[in-house]
DSSP file (Angstrom, degrees, kcal/mol; ACC not computed):
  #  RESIDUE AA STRUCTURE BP1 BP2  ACC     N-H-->O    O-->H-N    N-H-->O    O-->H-N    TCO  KAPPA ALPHA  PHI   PSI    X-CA   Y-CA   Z-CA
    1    1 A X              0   0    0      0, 0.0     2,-0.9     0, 0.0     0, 0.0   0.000 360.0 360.0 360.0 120.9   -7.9    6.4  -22.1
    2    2 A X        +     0   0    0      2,-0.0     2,-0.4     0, 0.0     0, 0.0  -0.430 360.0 161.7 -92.7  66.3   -5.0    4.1  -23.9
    3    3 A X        -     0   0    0     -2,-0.9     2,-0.4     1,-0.0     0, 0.0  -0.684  19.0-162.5-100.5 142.0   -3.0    2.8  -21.4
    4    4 A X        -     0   0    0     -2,-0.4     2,-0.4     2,-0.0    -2,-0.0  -0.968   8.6-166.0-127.4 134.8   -0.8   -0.2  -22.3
    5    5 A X        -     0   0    0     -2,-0.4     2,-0.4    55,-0.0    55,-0.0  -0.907  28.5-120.8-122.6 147.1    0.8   -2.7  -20.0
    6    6 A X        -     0   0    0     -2,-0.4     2,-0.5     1,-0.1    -2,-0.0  -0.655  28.9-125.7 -85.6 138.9    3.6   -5.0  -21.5
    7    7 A X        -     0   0    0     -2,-0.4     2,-0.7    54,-0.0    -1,-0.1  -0.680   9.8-136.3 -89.4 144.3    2.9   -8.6  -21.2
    8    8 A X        -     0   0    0     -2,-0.5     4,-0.1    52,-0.4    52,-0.0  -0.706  17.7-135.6 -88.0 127.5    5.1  -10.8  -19.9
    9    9 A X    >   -     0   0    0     -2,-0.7     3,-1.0     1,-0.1    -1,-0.0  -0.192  13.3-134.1 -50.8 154.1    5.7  -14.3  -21.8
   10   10 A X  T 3  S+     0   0    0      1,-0.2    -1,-0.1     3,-0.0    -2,-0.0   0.450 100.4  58.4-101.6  21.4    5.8  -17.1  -19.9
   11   11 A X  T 3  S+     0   0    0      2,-0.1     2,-0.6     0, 0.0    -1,-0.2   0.223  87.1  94.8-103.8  13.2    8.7  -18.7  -21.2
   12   12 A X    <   -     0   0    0     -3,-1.0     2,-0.6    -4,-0.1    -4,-0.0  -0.833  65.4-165.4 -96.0 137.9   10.5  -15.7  -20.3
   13   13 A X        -     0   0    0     -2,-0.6     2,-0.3     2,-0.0    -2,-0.1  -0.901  19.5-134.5-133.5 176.2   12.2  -16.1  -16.9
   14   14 A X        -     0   0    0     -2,-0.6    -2,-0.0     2,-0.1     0, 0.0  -0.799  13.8-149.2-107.4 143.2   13.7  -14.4  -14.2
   15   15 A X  S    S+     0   0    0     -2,-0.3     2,-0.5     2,-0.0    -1,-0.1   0.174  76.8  99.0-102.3  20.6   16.6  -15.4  -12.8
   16   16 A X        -     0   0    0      2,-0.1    -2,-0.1     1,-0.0     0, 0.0  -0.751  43.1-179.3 -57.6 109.9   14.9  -13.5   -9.1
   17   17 A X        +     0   0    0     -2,-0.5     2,-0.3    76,-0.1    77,-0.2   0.239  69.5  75.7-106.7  39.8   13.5  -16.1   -7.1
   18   18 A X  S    S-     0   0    0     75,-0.1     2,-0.3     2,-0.0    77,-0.2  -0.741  75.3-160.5-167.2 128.2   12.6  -13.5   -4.8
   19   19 A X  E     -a   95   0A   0     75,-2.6    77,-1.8    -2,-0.3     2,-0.5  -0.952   7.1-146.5-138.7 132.6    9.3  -11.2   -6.2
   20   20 A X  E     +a   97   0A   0     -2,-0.3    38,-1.2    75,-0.2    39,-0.4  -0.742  21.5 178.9 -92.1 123.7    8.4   -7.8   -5.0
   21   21 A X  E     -aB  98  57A   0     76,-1.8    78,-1.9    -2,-0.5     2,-0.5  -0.867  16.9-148.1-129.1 171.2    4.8   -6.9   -4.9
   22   22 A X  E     -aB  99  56A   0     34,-1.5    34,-2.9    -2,-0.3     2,-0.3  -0.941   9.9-163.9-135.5 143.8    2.9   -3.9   -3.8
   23   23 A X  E     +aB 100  55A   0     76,-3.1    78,-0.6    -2,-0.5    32,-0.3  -0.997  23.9 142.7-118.4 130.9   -0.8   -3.7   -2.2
   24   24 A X  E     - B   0  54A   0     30,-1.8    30,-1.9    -2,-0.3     2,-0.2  -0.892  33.6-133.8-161.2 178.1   -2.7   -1.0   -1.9
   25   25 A X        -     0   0    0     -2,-0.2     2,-0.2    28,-0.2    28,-0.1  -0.919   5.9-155.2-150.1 169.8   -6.9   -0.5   -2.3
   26   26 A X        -     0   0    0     -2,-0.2     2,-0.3     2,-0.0    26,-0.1  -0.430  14.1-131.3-123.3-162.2   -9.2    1.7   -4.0
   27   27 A X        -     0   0    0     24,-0.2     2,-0.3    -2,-0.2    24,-0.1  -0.861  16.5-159.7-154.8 140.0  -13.1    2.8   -3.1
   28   28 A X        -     0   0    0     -2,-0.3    22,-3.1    22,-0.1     2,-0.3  -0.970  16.7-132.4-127.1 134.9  -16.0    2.7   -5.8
   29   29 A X  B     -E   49   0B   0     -2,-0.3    20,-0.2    20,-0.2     3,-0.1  -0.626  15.6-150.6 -83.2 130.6  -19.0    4.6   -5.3
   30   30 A X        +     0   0    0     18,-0.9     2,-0.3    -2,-0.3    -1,-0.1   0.855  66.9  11.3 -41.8 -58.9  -21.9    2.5   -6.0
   31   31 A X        -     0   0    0     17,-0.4    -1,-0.2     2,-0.1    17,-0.1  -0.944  39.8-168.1-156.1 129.5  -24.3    4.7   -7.1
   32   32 A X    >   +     0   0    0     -2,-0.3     3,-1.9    -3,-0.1     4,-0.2   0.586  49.1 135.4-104.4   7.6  -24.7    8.4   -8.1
   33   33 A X  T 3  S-     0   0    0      1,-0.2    -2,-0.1     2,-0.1    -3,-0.0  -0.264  78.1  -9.9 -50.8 128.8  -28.4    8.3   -8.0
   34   34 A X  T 3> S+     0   0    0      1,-0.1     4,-0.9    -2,-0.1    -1,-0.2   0.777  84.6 137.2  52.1  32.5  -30.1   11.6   -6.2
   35   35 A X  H <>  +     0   0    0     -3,-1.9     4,-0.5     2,-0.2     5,-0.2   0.533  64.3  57.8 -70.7 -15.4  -26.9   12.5   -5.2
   36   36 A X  H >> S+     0   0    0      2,-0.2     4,-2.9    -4,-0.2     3,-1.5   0.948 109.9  45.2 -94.5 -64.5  -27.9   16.4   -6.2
   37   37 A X  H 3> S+     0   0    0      1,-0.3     4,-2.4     2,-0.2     6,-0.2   0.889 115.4  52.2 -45.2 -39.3  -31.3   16.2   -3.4
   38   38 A X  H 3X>S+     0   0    0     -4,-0.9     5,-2.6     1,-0.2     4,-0.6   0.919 115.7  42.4 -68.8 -32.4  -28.4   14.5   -0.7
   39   39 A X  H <<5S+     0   0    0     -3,-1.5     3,-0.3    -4,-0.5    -1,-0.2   0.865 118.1  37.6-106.1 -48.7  -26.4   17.3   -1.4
   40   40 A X  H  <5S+     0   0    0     -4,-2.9    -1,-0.2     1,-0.2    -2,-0.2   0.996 122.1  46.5 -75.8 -53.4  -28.6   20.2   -1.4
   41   41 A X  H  <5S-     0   0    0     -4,-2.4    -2,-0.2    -5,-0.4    -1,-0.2   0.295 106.4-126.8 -85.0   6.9  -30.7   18.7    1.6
   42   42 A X  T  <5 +     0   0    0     -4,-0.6     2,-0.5    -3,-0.3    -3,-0.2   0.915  45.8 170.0  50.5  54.1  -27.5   17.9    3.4
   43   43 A X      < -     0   0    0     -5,-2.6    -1,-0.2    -6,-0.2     2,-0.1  -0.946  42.2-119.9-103.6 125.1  -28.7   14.2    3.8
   44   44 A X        -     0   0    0     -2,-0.5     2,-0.3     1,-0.1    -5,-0.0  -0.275  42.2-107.9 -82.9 126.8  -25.6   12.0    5.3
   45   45 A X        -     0   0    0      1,-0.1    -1,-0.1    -2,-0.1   -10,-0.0  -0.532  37.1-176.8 -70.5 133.3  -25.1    9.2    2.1
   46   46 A X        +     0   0    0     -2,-0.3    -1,-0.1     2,-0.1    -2,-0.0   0.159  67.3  78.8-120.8  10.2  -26.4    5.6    3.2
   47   47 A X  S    S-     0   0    0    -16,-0.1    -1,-0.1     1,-0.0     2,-0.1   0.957  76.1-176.5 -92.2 -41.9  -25.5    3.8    0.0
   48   48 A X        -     0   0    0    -17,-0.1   -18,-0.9    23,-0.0   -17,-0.4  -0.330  15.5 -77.1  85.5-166.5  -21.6    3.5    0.8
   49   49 A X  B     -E   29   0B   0    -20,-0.2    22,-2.0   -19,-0.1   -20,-0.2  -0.873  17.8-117.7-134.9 159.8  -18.8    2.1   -1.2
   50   50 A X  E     - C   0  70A   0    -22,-3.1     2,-0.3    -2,-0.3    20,-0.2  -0.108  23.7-156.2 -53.6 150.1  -16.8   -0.7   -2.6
   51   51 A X  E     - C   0  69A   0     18,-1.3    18,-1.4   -24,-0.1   -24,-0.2  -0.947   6.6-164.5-142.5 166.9  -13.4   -1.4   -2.0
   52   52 A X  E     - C   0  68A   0     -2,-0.3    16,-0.2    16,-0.2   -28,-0.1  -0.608   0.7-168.1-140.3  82.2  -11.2   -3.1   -3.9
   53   53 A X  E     - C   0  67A   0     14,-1.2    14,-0.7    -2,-0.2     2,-0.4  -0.110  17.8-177.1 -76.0 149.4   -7.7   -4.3   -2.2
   54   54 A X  E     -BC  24  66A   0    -30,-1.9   -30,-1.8    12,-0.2     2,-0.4  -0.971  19.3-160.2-143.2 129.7   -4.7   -5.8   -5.5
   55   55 A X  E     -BC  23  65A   0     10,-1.7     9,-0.8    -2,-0.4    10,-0.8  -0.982  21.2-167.8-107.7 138.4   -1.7   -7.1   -4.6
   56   56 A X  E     -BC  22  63A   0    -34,-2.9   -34,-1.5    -2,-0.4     2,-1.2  -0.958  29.1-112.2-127.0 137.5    0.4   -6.6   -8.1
   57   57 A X  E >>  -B   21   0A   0      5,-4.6     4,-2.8    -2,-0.3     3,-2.2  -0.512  26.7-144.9 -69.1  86.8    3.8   -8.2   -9.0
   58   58 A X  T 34 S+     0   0    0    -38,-1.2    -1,-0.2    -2,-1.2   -37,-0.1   0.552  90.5  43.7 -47.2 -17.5    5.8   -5.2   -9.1
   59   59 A X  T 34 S+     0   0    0    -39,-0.4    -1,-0.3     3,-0.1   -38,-0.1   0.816 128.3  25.8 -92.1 -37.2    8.4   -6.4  -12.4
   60   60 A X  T <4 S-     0   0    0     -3,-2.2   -52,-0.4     2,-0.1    -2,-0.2   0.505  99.9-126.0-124.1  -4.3    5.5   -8.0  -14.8
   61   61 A X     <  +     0   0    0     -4,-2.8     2,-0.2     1,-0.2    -3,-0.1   0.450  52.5 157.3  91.0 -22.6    2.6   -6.1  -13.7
   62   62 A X        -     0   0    0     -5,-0.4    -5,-4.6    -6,-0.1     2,-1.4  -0.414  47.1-121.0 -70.0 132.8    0.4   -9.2  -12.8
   63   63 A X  E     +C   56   0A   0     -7,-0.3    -7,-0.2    -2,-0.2    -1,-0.1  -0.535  30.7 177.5 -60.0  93.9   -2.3   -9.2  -10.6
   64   64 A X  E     +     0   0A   0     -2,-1.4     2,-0.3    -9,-0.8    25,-0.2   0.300  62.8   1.9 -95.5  26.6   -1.5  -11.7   -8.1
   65   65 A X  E     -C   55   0A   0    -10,-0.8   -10,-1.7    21,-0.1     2,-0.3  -0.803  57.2-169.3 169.1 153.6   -4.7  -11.3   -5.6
   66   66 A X  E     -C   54   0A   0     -2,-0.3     2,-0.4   -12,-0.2   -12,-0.2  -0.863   2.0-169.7-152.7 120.6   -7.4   -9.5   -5.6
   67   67 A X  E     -C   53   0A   0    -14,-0.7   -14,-1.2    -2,-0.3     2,-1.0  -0.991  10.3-155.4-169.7  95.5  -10.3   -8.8   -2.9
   68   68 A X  E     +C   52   0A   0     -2,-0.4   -16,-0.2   -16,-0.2     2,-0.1  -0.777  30.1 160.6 -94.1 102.5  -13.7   -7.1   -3.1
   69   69 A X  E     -C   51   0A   0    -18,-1.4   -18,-1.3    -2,-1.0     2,-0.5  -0.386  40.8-105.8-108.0-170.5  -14.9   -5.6    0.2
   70   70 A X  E >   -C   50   0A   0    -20,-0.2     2,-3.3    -2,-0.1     3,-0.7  -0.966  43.6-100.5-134.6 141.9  -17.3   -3.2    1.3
   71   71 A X  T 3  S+     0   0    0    -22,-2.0   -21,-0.1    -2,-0.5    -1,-0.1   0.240 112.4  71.5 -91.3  10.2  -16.0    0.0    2.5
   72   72 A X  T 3  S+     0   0    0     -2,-3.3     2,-0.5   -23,-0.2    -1,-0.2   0.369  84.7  99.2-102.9  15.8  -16.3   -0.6    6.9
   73   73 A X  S <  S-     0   0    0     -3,-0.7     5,-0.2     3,-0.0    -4,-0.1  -0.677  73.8-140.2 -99.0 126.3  -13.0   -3.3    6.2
   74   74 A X     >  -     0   0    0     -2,-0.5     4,-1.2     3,-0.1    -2,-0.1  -0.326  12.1-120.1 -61.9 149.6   -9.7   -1.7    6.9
   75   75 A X  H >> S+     0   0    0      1,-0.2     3,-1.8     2,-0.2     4,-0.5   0.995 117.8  55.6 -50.2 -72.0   -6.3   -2.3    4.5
   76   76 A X  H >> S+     0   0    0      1,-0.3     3,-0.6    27,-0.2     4,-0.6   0.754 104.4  58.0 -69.4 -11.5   -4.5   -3.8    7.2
   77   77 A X  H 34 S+     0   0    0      1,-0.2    -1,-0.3     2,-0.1    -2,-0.2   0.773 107.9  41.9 -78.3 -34.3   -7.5   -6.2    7.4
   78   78 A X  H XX S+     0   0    0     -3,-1.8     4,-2.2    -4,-1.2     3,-0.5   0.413  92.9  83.4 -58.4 -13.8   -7.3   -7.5    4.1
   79   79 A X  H <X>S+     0   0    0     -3,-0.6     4,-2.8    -4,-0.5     5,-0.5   0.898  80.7  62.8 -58.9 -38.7   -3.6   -7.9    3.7
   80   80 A X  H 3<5S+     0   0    0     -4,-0.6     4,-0.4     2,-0.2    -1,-0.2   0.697 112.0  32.9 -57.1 -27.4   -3.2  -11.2    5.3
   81   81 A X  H <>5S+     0   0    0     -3,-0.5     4,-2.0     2,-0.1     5,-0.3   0.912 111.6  68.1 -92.8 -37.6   -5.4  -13.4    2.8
   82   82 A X  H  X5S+     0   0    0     -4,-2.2     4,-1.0     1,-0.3    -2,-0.2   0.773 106.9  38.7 -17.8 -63.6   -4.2  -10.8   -0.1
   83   83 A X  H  X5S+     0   0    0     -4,-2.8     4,-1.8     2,-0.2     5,-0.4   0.852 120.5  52.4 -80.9 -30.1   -0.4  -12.5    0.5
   84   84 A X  H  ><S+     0   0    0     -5,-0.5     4,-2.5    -4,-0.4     5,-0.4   0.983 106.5  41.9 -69.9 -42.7   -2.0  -15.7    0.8
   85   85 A X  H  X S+     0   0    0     -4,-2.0     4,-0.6     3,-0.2    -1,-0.3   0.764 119.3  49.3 -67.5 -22.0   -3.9  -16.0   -1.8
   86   86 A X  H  < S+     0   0    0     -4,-1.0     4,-0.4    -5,-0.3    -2,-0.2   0.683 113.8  50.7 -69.0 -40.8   -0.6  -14.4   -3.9
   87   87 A X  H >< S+     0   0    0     -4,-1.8     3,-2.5     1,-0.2     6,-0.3   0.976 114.5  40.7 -72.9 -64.3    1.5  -17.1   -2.0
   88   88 A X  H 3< S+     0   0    0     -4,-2.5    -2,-0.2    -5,-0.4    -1,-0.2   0.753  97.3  82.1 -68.4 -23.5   -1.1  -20.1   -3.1
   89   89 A X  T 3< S-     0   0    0     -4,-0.6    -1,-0.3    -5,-0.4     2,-0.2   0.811 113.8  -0.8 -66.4 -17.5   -1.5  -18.7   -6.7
   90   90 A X    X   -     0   0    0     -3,-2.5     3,-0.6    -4,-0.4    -1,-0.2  -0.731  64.8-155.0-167.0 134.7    1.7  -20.2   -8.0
   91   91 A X  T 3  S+     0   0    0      1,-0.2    -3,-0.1    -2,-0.2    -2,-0.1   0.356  89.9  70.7 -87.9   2.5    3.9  -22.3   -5.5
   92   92 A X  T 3  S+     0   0    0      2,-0.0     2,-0.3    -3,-0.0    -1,-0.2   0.708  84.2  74.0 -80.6 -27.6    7.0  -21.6   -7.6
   93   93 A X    <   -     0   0    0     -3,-0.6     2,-0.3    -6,-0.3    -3,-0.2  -0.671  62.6-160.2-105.5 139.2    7.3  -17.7   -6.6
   94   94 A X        -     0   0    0     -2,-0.3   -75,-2.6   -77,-0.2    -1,-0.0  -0.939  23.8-131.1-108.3 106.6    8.7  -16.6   -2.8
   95   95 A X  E     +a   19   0A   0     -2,-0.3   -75,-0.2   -77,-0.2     3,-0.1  -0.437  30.5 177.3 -61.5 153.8    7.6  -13.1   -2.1
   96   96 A X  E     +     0   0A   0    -77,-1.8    23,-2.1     1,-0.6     2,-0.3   0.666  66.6  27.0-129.5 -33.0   11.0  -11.2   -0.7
   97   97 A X  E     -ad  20 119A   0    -78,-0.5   -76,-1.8    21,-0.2    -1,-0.6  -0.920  59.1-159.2-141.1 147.2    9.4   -7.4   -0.3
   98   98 A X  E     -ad  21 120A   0     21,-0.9    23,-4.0    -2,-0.3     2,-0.5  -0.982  11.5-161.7-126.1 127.8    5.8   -6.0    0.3
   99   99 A X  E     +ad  22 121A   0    -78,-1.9   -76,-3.1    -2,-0.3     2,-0.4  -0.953  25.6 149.8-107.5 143.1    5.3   -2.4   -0.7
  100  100 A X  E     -ad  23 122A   0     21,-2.1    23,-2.2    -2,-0.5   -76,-0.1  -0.985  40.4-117.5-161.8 159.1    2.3   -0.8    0.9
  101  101 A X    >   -     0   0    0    -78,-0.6     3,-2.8    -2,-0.4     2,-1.2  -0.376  55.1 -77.3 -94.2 163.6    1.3    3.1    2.1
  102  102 A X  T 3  S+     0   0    0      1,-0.2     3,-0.5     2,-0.1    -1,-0.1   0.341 114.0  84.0 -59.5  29.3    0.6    3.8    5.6
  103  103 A X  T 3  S+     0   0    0     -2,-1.2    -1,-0.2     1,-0.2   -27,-0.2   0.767  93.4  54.2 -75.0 -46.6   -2.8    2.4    6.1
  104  104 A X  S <  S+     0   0    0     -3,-2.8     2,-0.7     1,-0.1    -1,-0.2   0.134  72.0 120.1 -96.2  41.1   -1.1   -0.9    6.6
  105  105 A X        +     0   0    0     -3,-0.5     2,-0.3    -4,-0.1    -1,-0.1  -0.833  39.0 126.8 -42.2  65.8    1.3    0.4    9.5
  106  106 A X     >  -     0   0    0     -2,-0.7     4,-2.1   -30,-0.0    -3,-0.0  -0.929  69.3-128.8-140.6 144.7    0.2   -2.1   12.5
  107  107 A X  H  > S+     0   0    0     -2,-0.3     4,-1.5     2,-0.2     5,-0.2   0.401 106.8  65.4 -86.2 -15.4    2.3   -4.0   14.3
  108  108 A X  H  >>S+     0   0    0      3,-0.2     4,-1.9     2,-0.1     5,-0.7   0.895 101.9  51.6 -73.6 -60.6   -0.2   -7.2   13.5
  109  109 A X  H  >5S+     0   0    0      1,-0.2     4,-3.2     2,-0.2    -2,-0.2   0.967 108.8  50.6 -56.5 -42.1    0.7   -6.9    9.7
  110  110 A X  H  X5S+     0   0    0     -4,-2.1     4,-3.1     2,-0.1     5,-0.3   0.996 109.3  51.1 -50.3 -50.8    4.8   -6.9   10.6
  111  111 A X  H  X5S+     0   0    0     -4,-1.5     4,-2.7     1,-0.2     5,-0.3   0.970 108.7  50.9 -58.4 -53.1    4.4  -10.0   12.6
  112  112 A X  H  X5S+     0   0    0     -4,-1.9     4,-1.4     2,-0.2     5,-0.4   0.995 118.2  40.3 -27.1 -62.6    2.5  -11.7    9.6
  113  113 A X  H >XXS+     0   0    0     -4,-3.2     5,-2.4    -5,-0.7     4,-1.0   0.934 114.4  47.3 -43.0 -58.4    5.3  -10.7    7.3
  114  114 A X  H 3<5S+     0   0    0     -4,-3.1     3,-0.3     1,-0.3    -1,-0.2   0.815 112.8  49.3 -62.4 -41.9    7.8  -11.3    9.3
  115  115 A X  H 3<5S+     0   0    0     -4,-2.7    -1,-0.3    -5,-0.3    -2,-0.2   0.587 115.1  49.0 -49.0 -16.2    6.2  -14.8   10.2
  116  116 A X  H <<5S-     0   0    0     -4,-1.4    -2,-0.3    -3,-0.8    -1,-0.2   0.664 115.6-118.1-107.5 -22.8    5.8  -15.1    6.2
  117  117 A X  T  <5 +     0   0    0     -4,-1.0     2,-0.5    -5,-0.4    -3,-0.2   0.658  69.2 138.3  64.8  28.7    9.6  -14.2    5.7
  118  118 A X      < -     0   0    0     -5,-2.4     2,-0.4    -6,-0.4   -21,-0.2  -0.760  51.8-138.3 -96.6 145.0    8.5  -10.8    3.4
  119  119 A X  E     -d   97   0A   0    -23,-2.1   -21,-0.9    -2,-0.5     2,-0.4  -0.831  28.5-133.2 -93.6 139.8   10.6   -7.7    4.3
  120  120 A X  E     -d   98   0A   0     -2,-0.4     2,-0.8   -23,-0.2   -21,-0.2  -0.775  21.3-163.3-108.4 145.8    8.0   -5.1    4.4
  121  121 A X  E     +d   99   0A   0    -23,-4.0   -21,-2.1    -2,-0.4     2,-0.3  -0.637  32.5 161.3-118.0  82.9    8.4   -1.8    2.7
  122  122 A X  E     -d  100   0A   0     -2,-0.8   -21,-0.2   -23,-0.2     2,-0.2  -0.839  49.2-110.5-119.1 141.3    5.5    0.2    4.5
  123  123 A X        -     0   0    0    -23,-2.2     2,-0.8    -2,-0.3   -18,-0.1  -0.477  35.5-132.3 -60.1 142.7    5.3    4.0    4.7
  124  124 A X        -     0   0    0     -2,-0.2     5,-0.1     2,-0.0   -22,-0.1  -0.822  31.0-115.2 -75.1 100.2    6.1    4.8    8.6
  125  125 A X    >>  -     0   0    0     -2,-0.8     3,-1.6     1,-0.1     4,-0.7  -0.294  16.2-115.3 -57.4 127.1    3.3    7.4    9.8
  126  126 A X  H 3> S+     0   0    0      1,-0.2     4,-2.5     2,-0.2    -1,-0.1   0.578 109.1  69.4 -41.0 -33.3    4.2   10.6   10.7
  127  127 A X  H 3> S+     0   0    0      1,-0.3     4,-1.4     2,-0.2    -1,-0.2   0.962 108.4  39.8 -32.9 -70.8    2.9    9.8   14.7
  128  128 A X  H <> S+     0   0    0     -3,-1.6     4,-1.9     2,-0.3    -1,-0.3   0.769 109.9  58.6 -71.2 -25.6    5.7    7.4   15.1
  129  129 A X  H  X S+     0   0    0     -4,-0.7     4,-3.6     1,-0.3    -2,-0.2   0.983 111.9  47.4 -56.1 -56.9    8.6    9.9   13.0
  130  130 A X  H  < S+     0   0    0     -4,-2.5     4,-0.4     2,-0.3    -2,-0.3   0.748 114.2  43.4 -89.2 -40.6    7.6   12.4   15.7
  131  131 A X  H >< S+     0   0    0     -4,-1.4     3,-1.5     2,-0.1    -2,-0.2   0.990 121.3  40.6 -69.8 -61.3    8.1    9.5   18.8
  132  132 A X  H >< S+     0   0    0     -4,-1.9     3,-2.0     1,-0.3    -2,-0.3   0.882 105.3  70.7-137.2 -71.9   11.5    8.2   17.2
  133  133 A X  T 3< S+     0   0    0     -4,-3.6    -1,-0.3     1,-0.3    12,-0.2   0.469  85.1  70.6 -11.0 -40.5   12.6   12.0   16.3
  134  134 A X  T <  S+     0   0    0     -3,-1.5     2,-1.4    -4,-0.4    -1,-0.3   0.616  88.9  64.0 -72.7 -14.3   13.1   12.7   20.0
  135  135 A X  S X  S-     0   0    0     -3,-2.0     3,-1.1     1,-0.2     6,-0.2  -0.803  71.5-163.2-113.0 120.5   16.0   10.6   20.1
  136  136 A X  T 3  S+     0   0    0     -2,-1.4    -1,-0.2     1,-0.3    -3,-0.1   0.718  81.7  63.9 -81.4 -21.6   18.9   12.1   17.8
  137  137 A X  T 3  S+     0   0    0      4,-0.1    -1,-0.3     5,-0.0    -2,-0.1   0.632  86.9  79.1 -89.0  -0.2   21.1    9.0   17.6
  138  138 A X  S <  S-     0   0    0     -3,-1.1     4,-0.3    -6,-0.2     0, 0.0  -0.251  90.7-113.5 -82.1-173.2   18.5    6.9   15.8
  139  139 A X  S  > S+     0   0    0      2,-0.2     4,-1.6     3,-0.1    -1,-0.1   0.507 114.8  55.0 -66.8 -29.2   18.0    7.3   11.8
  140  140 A X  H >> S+     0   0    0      1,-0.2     4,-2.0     2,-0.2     3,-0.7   0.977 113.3  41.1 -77.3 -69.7   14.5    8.7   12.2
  141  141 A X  H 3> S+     0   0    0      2,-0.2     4,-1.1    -6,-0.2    -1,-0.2   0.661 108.4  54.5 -54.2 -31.1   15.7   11.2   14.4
  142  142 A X  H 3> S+     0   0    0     -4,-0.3     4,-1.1     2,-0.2    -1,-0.2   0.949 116.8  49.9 -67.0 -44.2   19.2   12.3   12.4
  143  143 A X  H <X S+     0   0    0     -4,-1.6     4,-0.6    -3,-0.7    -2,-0.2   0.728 107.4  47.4 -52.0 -39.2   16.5   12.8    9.4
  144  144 A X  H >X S+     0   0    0     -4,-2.0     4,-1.1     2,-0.2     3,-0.7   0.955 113.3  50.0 -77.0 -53.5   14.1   14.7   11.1
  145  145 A X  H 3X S+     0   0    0     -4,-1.1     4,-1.4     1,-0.4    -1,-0.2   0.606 110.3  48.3 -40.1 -58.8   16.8   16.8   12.3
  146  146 A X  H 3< S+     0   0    0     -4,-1.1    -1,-0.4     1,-0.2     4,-0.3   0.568 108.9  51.2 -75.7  -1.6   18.2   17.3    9.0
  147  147 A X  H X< S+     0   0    0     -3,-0.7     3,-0.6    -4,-0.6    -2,-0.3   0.746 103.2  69.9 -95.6 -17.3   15.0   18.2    7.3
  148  148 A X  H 3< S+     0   0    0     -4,-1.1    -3,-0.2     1,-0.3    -2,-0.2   0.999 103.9  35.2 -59.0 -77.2   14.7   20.6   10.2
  149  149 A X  T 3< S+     0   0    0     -4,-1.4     2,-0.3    -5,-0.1    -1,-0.3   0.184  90.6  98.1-104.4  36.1   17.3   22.8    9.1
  150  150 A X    <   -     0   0    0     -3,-0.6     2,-0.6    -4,-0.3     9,-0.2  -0.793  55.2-162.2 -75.8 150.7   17.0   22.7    5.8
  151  151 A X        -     0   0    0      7,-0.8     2,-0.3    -2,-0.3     5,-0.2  -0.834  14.3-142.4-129.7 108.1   15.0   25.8    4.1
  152  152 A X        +     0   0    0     -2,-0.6     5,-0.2     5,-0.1     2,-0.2  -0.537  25.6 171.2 -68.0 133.4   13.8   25.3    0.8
  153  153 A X  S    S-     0   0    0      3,-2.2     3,-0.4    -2,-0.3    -2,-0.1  -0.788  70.4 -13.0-135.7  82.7   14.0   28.4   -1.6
  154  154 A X  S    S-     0   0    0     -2,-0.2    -1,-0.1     1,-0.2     3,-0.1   0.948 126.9 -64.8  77.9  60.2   13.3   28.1   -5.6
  155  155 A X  S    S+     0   0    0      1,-0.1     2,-0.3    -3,-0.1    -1,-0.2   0.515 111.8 123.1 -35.4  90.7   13.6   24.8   -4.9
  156  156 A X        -     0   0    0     -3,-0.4    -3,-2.2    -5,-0.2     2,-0.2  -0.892  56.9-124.6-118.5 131.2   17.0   24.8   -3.9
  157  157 A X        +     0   0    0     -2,-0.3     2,-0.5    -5,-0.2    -5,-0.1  -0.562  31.3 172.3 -82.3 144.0   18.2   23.6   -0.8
  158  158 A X              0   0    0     -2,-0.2    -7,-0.8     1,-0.0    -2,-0.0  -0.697 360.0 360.0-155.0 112.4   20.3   25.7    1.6
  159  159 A X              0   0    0     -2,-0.5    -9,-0.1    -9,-0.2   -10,-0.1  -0.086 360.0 360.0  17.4 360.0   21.7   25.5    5.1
């Protein structure tokens, strides 16, 4: 695989003083030994997994924090030293936006943000779409509403 990420100089600067970063986490399987006997002999796997949480500077691509856990820590449980360690890695940069998928949807990680001054850009989970839906004057609810009675055809939208 050739994948190339541009570096950024550091004499280049941005005239943002405001940086958007995004967090999100992965799992690596430890180990793929006698995985064919677990499989066939329908033996529940006891080695587990890695995880591996990044918060990345969404304009230059840098890893600004980085976290190795093991796989019974939740996302939202790692964000809070994620942005800290991000924060304390160069005292010049103010985070302005956090993007992150719905794993980190908890009302502990807004108050952090919000405590931090980051506007959070977190997917909403469908749970709450469906609470907030009921009420037709909100935004959630005008959306739902409209997605309702559109019917996609050749994908074309139609009335």
């Amino acid at each position: 695989m050739d994948i190339k990420i541009k570096d950024v100089d550091d004499d280049m600067k941005f005239t943002d003083e405001y940086i958007v970063i995004a967090i999100d986490s992965t799992g690596i399987k430890v180990t793929n030994r006698g995985q064919w006997m677990r499989d066939k002999w329908h033996i529940k796997n006891k080695k587990g997994y890695l995880k591996i949480h990044i918060a990345v500077n969404v304009k230059t691509k840098k890893i600004l924090s980085m976290q190795v856990t093991d796989e019974h820590v939740h996302d939202s449980n790692a964000l809070p030293e994620l942005v800290d360690d991000a924060i304390k890695s160069d005292k010049k940069i103010t985070i302005g936006k956090l993007f992150a998928d719905g794993a980190y949807d908890n009302n502990n990680i807004f108050r952090f943000l919000a405590d931090n001054g980051i506007m959070p850009c977190i997917k909403v989970r469908r749970r709450i779409l469906k609470l907030d839906g009921k009420k037709e004057d909100t935004s959630l609810g005008i959306y739902q509403c409209w997605s309702r009675k559109m019917i996609y055809k050749n994908g074309k939208t139609t009335a």
